[in-house]
Biopython code that builds the backbone (N, CA, C, O; Angstrom):
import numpy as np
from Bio.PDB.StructureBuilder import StructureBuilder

atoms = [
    (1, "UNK", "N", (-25.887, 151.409, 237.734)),
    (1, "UNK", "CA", (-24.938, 151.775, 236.692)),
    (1, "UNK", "C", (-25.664, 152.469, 235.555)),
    (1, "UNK", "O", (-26.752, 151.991, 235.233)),
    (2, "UNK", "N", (-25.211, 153.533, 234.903)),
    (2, "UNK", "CA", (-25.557, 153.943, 234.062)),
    (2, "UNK", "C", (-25.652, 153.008, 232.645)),
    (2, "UNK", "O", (-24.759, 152.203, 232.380)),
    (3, "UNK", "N", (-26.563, 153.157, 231.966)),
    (3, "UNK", "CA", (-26.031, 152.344, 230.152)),
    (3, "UNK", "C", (-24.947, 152.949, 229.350)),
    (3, "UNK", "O", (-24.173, 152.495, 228.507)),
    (4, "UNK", "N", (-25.138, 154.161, 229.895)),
    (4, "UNK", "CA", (-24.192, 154.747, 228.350)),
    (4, "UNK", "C", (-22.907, 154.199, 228.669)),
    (4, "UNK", "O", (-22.132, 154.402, 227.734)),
    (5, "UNK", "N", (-22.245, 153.428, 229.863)),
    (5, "UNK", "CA", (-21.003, 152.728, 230.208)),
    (5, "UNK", "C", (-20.610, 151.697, 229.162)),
    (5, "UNK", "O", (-19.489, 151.340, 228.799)),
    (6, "UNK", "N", (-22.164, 151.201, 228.658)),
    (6, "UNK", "CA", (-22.296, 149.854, 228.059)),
    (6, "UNK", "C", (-22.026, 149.803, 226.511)),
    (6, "UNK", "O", (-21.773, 148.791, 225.857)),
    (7, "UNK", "N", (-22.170, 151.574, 225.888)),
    (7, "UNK", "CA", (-22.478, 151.903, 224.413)),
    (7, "UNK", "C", (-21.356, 152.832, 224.740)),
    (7, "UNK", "O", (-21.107, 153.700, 225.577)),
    (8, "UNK", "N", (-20.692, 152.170, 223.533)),
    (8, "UNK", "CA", (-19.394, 153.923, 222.717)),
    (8, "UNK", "C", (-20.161, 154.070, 221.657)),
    (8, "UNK", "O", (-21.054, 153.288, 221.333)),
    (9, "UNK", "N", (-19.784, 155.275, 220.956)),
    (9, "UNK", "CA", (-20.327, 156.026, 220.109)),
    (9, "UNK", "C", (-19.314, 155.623, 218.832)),
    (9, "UNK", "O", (-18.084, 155.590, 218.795)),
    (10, "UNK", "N", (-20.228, 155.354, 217.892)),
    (10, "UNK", "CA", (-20.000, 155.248, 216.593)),
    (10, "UNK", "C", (-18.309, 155.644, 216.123)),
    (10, "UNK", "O", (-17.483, 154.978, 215.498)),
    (11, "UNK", "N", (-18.273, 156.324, 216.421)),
    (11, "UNK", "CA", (-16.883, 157.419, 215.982)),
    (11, "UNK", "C", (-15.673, 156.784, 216.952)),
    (11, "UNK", "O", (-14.514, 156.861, 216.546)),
    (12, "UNK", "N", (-15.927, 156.239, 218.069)),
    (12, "UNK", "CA", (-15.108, 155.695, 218.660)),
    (12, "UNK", "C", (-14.559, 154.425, 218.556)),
    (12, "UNK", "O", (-13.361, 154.154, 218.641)),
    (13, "UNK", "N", (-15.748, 153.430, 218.314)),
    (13, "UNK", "CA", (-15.196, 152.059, 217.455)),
    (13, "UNK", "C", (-14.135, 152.149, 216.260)),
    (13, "UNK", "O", (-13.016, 151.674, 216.072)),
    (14, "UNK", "N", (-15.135, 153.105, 215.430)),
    (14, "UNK", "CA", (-14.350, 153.392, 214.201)),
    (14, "UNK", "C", (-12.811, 153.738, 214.904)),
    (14, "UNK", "O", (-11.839, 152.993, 214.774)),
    (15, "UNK", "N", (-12.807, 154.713, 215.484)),
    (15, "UNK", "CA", (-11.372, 154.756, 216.084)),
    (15, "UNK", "C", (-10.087, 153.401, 216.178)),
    (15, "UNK", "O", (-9.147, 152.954, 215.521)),
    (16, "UNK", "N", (-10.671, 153.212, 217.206)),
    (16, "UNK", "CA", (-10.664, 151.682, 217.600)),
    (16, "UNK", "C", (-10.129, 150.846, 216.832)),
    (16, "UNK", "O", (-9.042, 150.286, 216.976)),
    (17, "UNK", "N", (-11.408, 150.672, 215.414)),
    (17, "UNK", "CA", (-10.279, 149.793, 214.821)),
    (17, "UNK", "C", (-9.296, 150.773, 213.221)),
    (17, "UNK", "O", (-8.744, 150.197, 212.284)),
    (18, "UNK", "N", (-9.372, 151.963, 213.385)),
    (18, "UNK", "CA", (-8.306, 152.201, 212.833)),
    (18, "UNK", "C", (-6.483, 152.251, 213.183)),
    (18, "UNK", "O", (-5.361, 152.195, 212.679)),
    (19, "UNK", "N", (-7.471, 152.439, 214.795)),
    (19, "UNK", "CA", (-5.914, 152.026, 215.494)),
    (19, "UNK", "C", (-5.429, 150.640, 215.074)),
    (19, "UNK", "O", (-4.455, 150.405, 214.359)),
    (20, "UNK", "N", (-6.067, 149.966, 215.500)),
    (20, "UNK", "CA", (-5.602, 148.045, 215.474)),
    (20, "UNK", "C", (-5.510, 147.816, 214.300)),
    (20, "UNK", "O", (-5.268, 146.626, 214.097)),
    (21, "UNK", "N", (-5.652, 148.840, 212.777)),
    (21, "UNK", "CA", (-5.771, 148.274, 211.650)),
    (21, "UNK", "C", (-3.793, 148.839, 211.318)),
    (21, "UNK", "O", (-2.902, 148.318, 210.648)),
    (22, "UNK", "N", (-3.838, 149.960, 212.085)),
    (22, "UNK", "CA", (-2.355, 150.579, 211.705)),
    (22, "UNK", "C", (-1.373, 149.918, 212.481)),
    (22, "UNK", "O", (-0.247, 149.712, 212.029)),
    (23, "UNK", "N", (-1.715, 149.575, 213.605)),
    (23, "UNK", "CA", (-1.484, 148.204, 214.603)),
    (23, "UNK", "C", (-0.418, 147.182, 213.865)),
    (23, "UNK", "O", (0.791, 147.043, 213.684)),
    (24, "UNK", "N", (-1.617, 146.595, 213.579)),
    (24, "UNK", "CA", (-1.362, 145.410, 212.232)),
    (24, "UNK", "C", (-0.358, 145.535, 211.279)),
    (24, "UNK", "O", (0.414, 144.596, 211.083)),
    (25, "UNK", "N", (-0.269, 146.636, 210.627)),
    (25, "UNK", "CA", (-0.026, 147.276, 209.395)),
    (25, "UNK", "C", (1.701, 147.238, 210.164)),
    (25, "UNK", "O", (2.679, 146.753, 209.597)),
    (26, "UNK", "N", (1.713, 147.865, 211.529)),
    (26, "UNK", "CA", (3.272, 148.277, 211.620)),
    (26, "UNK", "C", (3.760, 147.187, 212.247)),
    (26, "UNK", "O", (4.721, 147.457, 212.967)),
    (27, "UNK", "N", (3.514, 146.314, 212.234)),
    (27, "UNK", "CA", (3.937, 144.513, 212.949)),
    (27, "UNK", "C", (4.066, 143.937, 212.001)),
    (27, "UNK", "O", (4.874, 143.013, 212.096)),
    (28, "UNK", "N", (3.219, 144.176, 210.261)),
    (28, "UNK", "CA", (3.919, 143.462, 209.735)),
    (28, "UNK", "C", (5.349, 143.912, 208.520)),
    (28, "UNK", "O", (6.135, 143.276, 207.818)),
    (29, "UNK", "N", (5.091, 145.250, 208.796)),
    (29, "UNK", "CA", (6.238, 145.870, 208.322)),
    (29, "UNK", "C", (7.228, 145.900, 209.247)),
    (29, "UNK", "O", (8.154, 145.285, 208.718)),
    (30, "UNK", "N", (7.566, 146.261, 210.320)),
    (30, "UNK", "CA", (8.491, 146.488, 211.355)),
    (30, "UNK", "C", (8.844, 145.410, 212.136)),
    (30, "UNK", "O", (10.021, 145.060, 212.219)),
    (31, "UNK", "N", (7.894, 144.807, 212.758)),
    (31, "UNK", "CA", (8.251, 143.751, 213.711)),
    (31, "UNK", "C", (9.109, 142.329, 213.018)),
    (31, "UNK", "O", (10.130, 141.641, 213.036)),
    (32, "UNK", "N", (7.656, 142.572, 212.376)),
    (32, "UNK", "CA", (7.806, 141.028, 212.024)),
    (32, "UNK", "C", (9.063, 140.393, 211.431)),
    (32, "UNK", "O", (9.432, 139.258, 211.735)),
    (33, "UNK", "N", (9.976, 141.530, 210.195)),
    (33, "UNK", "CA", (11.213, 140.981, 209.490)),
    (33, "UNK", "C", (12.376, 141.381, 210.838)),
    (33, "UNK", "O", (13.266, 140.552, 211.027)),
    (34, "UNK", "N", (12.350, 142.441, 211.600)),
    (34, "UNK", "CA", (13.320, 142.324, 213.027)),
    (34, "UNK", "C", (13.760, 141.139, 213.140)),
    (34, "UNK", "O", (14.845, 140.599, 212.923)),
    (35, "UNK", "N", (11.830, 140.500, 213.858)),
    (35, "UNK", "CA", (12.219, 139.576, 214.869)),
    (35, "UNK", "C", (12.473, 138.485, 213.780)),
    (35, "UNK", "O", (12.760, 137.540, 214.515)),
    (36, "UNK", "N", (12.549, 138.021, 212.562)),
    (36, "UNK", "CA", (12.550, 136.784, 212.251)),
    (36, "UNK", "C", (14.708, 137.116, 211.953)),
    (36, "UNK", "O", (15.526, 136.208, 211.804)),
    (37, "UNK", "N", (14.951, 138.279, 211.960)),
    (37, "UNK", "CA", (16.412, 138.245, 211.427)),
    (37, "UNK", "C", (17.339, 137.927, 213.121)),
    (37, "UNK", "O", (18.248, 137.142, 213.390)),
    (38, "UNK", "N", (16.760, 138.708, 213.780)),
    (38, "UNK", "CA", (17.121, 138.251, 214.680)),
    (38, "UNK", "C", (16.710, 137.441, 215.649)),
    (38, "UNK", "O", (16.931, 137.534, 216.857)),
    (39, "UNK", "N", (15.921, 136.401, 214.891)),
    (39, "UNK", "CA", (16.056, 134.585, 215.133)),
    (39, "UNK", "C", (16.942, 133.882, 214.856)),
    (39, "UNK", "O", (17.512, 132.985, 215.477)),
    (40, "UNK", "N", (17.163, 134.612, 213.158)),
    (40, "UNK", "CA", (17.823, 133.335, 212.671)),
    (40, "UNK", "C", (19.780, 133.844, 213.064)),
    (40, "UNK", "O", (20.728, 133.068, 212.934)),
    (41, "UNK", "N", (19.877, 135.407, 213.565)),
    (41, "UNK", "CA", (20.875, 135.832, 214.018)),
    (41, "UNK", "C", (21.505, 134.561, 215.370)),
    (41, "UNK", "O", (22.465, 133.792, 215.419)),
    (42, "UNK", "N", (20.566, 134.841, 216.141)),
    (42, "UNK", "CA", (20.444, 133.863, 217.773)),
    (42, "UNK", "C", (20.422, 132.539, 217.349)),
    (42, "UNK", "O", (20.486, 131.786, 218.321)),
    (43, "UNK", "N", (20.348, 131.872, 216.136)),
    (43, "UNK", "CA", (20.369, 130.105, 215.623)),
    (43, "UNK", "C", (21.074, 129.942, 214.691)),
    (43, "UNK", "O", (21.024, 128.885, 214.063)),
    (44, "UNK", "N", (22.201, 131.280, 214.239)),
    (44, "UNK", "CA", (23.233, 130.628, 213.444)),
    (44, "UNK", "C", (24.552, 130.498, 214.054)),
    (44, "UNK", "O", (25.062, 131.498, 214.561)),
    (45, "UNK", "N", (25.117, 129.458, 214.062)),
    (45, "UNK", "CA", (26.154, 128.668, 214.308)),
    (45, "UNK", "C", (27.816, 129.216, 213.510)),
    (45, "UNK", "O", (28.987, 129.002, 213.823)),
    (46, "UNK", "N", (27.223, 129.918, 212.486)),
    (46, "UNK", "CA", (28.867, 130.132, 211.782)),
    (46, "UNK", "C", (28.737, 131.800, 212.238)),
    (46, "UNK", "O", (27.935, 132.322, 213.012)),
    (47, "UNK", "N", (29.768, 132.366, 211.501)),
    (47, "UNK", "CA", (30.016, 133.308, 212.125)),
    (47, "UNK", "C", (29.424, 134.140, 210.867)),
    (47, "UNK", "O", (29.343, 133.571, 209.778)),
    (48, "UNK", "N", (29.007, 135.500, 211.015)),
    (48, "UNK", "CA", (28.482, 136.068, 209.846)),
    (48, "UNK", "C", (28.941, 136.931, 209.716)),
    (48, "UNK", "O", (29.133, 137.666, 210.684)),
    (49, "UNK", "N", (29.467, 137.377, 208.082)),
    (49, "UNK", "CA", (29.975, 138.789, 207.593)),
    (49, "UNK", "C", (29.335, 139.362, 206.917)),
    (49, "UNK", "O", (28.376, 138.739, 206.462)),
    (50, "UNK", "N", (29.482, 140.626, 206.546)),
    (50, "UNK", "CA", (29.155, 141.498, 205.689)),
    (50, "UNK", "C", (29.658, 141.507, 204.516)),
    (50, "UNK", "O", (30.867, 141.730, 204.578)),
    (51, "UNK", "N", (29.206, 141.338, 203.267)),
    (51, "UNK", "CA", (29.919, 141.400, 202.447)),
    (51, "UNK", "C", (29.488, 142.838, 201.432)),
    (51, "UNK", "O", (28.379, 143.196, 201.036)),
    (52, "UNK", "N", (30.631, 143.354, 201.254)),
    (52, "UNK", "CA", (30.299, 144.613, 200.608)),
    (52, "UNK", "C", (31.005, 144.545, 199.616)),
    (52, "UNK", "O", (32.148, 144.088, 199.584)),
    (53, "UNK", "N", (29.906, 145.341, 198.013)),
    (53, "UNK", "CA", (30.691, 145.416, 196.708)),
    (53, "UNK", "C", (31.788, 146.627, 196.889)),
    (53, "UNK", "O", (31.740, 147.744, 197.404)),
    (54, "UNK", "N", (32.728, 145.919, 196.264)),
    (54, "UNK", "CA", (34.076, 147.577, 196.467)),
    (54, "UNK", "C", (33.540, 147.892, 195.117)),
    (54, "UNK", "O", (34.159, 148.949, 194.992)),
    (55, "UNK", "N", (33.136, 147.831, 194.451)),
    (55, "UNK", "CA", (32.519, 149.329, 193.198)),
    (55, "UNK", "C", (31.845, 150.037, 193.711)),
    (55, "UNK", "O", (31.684, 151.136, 193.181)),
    (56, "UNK", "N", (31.147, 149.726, 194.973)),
    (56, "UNK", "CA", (29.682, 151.159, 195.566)),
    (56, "UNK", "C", (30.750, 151.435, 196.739)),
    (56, "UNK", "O", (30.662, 152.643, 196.960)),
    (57, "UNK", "N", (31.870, 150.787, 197.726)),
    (57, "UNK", "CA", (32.440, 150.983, 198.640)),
    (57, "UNK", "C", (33.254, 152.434, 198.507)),
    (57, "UNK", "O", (33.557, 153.150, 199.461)),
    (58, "UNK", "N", (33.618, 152.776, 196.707)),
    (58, "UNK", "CA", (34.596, 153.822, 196.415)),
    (58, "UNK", "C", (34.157, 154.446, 195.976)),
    (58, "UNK", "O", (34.895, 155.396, 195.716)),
    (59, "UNK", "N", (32.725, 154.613, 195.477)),
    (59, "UNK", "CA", (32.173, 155.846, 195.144)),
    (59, "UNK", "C", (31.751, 156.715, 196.014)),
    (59, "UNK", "O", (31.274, 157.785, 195.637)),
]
sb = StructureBuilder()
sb.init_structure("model")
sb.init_model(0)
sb.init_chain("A")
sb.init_seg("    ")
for serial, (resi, resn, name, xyz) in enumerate(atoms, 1):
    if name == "N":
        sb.init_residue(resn, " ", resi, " ")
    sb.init_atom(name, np.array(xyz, "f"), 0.0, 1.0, " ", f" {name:<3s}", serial, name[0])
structure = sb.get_structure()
């Protein structure tokens, strides 16, 4: 086997973890409030409405 299999290059780690850092970044913006709304969507028992102000409804 060759070594260089064994070594990435500098620039590629870095890669690496800029991916897994933006990764991170969009799981805890995106995922994370989804999935917790639609937890508590799937474990509530009453029925749920929308409630909308009619002062912004008529403008």
């Amino acid at each position: 086997m060759d070594a260089s299999c064994f070594f990435r290059p500098v620039a590629d780690i870095r890669t690496t973890r800029t991916h897994a850092a933006h990764a991170g970044v969009a799981e805890l913006l995106v995922f994370h409030p989804v999935d917790i709304v639609a937890k508590r969507l799937m474990s509530n028992k009453a029925k749920v409405r929308i409630l909308i102000n009619r002062q912004t409804a008529h403008v």
